[in-house]
C-alpha positions as a Python dict, from the first residue, in 0.01 Angstrom:
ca = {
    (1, 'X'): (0, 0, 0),
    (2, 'X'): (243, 60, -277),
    (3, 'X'): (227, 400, -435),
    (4, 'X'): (225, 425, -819),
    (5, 'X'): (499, 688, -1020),
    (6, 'X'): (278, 952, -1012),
    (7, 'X'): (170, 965, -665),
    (8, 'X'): (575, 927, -583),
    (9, 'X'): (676, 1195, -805),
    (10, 'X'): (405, 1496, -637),
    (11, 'X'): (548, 1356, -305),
    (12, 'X'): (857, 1439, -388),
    (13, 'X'): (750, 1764, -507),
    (14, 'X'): (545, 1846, -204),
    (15, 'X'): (873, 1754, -8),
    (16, 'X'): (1093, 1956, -206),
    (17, 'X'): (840, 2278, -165),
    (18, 'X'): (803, 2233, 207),
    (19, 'X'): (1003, 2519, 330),
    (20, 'X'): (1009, 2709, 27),
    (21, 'X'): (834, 3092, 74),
    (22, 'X'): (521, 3176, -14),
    (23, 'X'): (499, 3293, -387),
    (24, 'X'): (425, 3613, -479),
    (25, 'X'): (196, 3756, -776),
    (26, 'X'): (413, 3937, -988),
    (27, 'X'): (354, 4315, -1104),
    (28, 'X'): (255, 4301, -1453),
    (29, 'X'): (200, 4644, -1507),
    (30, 'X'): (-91, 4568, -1791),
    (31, 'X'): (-260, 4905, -1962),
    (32, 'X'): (-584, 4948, -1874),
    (33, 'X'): (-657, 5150, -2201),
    (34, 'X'): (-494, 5294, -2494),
    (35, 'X'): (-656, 5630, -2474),
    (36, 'X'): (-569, 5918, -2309),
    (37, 'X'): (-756, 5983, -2017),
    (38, 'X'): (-940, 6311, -2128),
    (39, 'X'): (-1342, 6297, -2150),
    (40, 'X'): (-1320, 6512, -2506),
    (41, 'X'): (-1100, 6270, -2611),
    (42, 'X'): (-1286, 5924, -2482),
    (43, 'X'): (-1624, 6066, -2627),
    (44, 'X'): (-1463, 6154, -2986),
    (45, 'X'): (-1339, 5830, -2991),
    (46, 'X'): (-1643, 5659, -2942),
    (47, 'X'): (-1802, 5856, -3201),
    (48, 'X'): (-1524, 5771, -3452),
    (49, 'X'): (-1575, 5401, -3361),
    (50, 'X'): (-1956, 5405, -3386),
    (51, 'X'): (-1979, 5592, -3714),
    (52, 'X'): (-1717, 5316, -3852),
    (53, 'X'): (-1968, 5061, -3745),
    (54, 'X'): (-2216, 5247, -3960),
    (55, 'X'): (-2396, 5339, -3689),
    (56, 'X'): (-2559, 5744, -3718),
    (57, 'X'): (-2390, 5930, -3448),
    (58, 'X'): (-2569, 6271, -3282),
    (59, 'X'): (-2401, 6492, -3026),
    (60, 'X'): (-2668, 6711, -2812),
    (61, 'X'): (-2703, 6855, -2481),
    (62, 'X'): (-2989, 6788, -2283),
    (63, 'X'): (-3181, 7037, -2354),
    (64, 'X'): (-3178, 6960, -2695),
    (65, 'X'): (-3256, 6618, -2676),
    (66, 'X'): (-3638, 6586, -2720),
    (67, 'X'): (-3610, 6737, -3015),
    (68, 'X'): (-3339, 6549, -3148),
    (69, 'X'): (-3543, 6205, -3098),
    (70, 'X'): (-3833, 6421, -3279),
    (71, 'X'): (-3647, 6436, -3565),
    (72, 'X'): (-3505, 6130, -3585),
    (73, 'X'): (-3822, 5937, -3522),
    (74, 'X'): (-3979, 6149, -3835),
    (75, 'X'): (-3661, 6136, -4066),
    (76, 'X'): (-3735, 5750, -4015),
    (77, 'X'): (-4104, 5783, -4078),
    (78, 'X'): (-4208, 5564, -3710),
    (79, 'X'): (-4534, 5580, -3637),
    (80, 'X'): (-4527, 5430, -3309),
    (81, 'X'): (-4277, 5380, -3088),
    (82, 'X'): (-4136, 5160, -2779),
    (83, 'X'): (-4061, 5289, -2452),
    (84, 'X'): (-3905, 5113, -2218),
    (85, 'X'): (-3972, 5091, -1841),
    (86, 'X'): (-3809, 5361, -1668),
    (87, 'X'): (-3758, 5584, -2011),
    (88, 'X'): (-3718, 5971, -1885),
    (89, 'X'): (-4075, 6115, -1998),
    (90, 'X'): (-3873, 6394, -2150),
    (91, 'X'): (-3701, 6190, -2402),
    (92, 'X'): (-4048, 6158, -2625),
    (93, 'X'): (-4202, 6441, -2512),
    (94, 'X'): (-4213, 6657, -2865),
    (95, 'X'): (-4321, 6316, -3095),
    (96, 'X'): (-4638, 6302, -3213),
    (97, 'X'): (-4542, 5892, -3221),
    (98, 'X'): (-4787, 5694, -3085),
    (99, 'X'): (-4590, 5552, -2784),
    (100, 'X'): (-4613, 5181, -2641),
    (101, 'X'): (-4501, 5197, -2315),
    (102, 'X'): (-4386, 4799, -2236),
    (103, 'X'): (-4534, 4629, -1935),
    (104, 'X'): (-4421, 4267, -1793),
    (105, 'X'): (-4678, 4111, -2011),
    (106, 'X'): (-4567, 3871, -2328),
    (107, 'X'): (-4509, 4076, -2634),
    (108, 'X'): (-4690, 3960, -2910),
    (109, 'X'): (-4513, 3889, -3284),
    (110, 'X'): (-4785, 4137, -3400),
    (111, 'X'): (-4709, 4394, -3136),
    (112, 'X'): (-4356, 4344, -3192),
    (113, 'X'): (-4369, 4370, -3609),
    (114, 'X'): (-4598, 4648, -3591),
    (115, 'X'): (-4316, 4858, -3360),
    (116, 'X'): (-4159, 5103, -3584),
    (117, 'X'): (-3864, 5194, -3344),
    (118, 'X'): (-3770, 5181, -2959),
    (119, 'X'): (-3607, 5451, -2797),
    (120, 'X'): (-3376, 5348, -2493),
    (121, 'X'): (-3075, 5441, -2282),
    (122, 'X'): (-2741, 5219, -2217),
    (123, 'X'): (-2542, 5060, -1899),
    (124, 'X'): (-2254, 5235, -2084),
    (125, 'X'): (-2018, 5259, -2372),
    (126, 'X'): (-1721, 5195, -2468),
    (127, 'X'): (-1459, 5413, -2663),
    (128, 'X'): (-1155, 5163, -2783),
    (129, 'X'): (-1468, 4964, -2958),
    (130, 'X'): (-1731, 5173, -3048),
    (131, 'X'): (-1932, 4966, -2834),
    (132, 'X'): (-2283, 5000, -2687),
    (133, 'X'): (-2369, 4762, -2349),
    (134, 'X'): (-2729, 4753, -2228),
    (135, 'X'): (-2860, 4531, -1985),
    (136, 'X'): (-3217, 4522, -1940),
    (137, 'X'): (-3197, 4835, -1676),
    (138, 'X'): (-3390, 5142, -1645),
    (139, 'X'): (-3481, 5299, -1958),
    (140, 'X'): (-3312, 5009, -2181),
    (141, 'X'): (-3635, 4719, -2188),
    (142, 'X'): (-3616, 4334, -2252),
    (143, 'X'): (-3368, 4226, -2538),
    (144, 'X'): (-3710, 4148, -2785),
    (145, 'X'): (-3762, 4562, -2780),
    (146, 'X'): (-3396, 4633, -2904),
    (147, 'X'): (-3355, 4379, -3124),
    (148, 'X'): (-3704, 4344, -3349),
    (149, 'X'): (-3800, 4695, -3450),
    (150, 'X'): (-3637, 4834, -3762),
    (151, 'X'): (-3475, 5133, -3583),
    (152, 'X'): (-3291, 5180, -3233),
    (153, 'X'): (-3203, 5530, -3084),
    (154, 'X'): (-2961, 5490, -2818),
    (155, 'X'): (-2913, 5794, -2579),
    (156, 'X'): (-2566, 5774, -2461),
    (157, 'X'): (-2462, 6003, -2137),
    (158, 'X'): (-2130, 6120, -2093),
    (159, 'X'): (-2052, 5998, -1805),
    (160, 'X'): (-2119, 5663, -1898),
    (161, 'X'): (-1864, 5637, -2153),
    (162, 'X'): (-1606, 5458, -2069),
    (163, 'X'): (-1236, 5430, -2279),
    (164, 'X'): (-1192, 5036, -2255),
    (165, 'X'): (-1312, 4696, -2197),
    (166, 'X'): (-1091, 4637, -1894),
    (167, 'X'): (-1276, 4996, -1721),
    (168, 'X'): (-1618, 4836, -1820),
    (169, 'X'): (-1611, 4542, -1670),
    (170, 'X'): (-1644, 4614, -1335),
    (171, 'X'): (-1944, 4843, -1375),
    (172, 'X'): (-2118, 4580, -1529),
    (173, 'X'): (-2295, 4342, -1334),
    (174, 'X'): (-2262, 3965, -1481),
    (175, 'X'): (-2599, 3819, -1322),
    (176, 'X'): (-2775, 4042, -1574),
    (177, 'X'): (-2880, 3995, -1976),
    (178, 'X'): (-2601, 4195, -2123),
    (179, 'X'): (-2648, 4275, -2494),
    (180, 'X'): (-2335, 4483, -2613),
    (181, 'X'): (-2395, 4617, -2975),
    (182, 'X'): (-2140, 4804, -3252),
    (183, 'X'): (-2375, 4964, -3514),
    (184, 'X'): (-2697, 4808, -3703),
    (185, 'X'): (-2686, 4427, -3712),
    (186, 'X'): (-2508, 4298, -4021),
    (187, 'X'): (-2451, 4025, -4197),
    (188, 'X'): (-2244, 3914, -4474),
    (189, 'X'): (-2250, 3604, -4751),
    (190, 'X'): (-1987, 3406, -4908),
    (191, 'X'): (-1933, 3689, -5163),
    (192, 'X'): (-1925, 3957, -4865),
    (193, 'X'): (-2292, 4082, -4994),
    (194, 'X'): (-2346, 4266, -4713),
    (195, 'X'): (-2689, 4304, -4543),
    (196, 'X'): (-2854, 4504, -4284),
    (197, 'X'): (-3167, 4411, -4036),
    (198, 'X'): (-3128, 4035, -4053),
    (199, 'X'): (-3077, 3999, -3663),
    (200, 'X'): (-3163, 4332, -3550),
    (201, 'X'): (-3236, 4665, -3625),
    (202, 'X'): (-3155, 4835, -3940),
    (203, 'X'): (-3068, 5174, -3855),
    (204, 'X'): (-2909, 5253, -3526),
    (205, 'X'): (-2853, 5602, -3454),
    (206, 'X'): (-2630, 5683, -3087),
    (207, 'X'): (-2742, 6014, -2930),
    (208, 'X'): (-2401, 6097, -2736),
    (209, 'X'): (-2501, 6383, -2447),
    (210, 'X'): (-2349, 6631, -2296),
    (211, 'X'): (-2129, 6946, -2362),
    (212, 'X'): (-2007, 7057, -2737),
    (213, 'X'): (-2207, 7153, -3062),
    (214, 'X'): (-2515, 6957, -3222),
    (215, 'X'): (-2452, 6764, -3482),
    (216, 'X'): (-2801, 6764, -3728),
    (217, 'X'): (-2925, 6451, -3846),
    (218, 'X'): (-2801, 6370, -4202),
    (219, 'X'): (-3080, 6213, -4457),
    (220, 'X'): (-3093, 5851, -4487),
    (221, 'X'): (-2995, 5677, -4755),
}
């Protein structure tokens, strides 16, 4: 059976390559981040890059942060209030907000439109982007709770804050709904009109914990 050019030529090739040593990767030496690896550092960053997203950015300890969500959950005016599945108790504990705690059960457009805010945790952050990442764990609920109620807290710990893409991806699991989020959803028209709440919440407002001073709440606008 006659061979055609193309089978001839990789023939040749494979010939050629016979004896030839086994190839080795070479060292690339790519950065894994741009940041410097301090925590003070990492966290400020990701505060910078939230509040550029126009998200509302709050630093608290734990203690402080019951009251924190208090506040913010008046300042906003929510009278009622989504927790998630596996929300720490102590988060809502000082709200007077009636709370909806979500079960596996469908959720409802009414119960979903009548849901003044949702309250949840993260997988992690990231720094470089001023990036949030949740994925339907503990604390952070289906994608429906996050994305239909007019305003999201987000309680952030320190040690999940992480300074780059290339450190999150590997504490992220890829077989699970990943929603990563920079600030309220947005949208812009043709003459750069822009507008908030069209795909998700209006107001987003990142609670960052862990050590340094409390910043208040500023008024909405």
């Amino acid at each position: 059976m006659s061979q055609n050019s193309r089978e001839r030529i990789l023939d040749r090739i494979r010939h050629a390559l016979a004896d030839a040593p086994a190839s080795q990767e070479p060292a690339r030496g790519y950065l894994t981040a741009h940041t410097p690896d301090d925590p003070a550092t990492v966290l400020d960053l990701l505060h910078e890059n939230l509040a550029d997203y126009r998200a509302i950015v709050h630093r608290a300890t734990e203690a402080e942060l019951p009251s924190l969500v208090t506040e913010l959950l008046d300042r906003h005016g929510a009278r009622t209030v989504a927790v998630p599945p596996g929300l720490p108790a102590i988060w809502l504990s000082e709200t007077t907000a009636e709370q909806r705690h979500d079960t596996d059960t469908a959720l409802t457009p009414y119960d979903l439109d009548t849901t003044d805010a949702v309250v949840t945790g993260c997988a992690l952050a990231i720094a470089e982007t001023g990036t949030i990442v949740l994925d339907a764990g503990p604390g952070q609920g289906r994608r429906a709770l996050t994305l239909v109620p007019d305003l999201h807290i987000c309680v952030v710990r320190a040690d999940q804050v992480v300074a780059s893409v290339p450190q999150a991806l590997p504490r992220l699991d890829p077989a699970r709904p990943q929603t990563w989020i920079s600030g309220p959803s947005a949208t812009s028209d043709i003459e750069l009109d822009r507008v908030e709440g069209v795909h998700g919440p209006r107001r987003l407002d990142v609670v960052i914990v862990g050590p340094g001073r409390r910043t208040r709440p500023r008024a909405f606008s």
